[in-house]
C-alpha positions in Angstrom: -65.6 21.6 26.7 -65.6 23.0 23.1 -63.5 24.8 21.0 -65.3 26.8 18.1 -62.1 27.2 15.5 -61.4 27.8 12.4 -58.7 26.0 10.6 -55.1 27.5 11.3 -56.3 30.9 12.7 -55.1 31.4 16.3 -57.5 29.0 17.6 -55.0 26.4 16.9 -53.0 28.0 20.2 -56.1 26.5 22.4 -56.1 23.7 20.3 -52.5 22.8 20.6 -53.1 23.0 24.5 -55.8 21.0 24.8 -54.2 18.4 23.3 -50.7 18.6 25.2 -52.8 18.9 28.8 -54.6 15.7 27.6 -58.4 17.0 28.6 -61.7 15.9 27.1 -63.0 18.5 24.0 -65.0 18.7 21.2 -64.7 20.9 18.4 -66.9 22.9 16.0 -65.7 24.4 12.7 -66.7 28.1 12.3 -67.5 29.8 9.0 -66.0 33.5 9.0 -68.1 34.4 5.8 -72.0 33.0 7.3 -70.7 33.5 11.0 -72.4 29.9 11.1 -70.7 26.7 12.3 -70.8 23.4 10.9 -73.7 22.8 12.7 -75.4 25.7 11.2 -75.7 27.4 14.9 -75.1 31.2 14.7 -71.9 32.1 15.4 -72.8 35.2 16.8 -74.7 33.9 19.8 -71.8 31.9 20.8 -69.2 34.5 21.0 -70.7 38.4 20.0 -67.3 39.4 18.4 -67.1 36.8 15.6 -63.8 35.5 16.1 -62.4 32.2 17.3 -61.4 31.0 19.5 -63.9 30.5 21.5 -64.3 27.8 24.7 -67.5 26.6 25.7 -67.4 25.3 29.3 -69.7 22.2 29.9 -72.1 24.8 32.2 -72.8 26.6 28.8 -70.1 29.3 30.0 -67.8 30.7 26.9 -64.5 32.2 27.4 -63.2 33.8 24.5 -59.8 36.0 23.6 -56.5 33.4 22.8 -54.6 34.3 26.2 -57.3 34.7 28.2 -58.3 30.6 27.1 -54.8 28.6 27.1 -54.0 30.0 30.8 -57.5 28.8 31.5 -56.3 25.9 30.0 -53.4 25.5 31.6 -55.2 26.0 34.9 -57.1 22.7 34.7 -54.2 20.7 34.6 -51.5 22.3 36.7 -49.3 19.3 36.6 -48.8 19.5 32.8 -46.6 22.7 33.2 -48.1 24.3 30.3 -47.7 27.5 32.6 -46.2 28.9 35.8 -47.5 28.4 39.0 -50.6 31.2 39.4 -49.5 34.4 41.5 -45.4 33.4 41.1 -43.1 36.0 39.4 -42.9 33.7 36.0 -46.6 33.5 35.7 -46.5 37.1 35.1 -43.5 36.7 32.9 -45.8 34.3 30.9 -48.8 37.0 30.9 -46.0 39.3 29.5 -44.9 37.6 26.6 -48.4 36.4 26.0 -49.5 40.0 25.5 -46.6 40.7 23.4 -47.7 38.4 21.0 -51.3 39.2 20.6 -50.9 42.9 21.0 -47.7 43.3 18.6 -47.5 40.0 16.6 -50.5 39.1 16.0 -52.0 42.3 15.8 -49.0 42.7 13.1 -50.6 40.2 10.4 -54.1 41.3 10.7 -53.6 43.9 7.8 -52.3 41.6 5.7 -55.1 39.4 5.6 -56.8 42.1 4.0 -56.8 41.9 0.4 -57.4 45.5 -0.1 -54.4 46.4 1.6 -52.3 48.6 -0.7 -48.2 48.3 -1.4 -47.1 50.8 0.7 -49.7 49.4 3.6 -48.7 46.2 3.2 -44.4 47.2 3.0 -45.3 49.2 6.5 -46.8 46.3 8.0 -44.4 43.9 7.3 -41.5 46.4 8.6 -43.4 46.7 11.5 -43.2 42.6 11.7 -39.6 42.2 10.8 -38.8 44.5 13.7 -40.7 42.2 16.4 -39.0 39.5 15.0 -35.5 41.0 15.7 -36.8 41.4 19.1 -38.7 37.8 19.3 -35.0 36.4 18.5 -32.9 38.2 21.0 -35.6 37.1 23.9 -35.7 33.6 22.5 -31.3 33.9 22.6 -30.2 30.4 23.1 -33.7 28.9 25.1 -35.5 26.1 23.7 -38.9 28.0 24.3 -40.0 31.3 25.2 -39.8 30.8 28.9 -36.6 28.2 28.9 -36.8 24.5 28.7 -40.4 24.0 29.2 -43.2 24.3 26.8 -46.0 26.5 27.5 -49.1 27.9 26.3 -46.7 31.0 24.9 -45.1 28.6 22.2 -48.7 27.1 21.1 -49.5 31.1 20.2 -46.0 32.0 19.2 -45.9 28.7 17.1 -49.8 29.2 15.6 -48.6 33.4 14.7 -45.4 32.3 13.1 -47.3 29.8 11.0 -48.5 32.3 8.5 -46.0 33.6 7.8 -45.6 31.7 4.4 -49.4 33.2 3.9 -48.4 36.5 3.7 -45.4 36.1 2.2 -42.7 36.5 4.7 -39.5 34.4 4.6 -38.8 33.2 8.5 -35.7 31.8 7.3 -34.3 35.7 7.4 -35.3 35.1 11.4 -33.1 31.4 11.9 -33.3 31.4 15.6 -37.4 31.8 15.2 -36.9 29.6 11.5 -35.2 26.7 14.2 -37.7 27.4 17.0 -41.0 26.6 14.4 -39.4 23.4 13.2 -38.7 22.6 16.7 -42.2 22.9 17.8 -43.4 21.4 14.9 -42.5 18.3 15.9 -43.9 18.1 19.4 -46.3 15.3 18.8 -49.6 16.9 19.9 -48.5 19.4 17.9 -48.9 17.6 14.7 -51.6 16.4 16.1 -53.6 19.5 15.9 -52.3 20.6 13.0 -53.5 17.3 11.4 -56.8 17.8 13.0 -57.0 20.7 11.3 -56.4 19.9 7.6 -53.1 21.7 7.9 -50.5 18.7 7.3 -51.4 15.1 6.0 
């Protein structure tokens, strides 16, 4: 398999799972400006949309769309219990919270990104943000991760969101259950891993 990325976007969440299921992957850097990869292959015939990530299956096949890939993920290596069993009552539980985070959260920084974006956009958006991280705490309550004890592919997307937060200059600390959780996950091994992978930490 590859994993077209680019470094610290929400391909990390894929990235992250990969790593923590333990299967085989390469990687190619993708330039958002050229839409060409490191390679110099066109982004654009990879994946039409021109964002990451993007998983190329060893029969040429590409998945693409964050959720949609870490349950994939997941799928090939059931025993790593990077999600519920498919068809069981949590495994819909994990499809919830998954969509919450792209369709609210994530959805949440895009504007920010945008360095057009004008004051009263930008105070909008990140209202918007402060309230789904009021609700993001009272789900997480007293858990370890967002579906208990066990990590799964929600906390490699949670985790990859949260981490730009200091990007777009929002203080998580205000948040500390979510402040706590970040550092927490942080330090999963595999983790670090990816993030080191990535040029993100030394």
């Amino acid at each position: 398999m590859k994993l077209y990325y680019s470094p610290g976007a929400c391909s990390l969440s894929p990235h992250i799972v990969l790593l923590e299921a333990g299967l085989p992957f390469t990687m190619e850097k993708v330039d958002f400006k050229t839409k060409k990869t490191e390679k110099g292959t066109d982004y654009l015939s990879v994946n039409s949309k021109g964002s990451v990530p993007a998983l190329q299956l060893d029969d040429g096949r590409v998945l693409t769309e964050g959720p949609a890939v870490v349950q994939y993920l997941a799928d090939q290596k059931p025993e790593s219990g990077l999600a519920p069993r498919s068809g069981s009552f949590e495994r819909y539980q994990l499809m919830e919270i998954l969509n919450y985070i792209t369709s609210e959260v994530h959805k949440g920084f895009s504007s920010l990104f945008n360095p057009a974006i004008s004051a009263d956009w930008k105070a909008a958006a990140l209202a918007g943000l402060a309230k789904k991280f009021d609700w993001l705490t009272g789900y997480l309550g007293g858990k370890t991760y967002l579906m208990g004890n066990a990590f799964t592919v929600a906390d490699a997307y949670l985790f990859t969101v949260l981490n730009w937060c200091g990007h777009v200059g929002i203080d998580l600390g205000k948040w500390p259950a979510l402040s706590a959780y970040q550092a927490r996950v942080s330090k999963r091994p595999k983790v670090h891993e990816a993030l080191k992978a990535e040029g993100l930490v030394k």
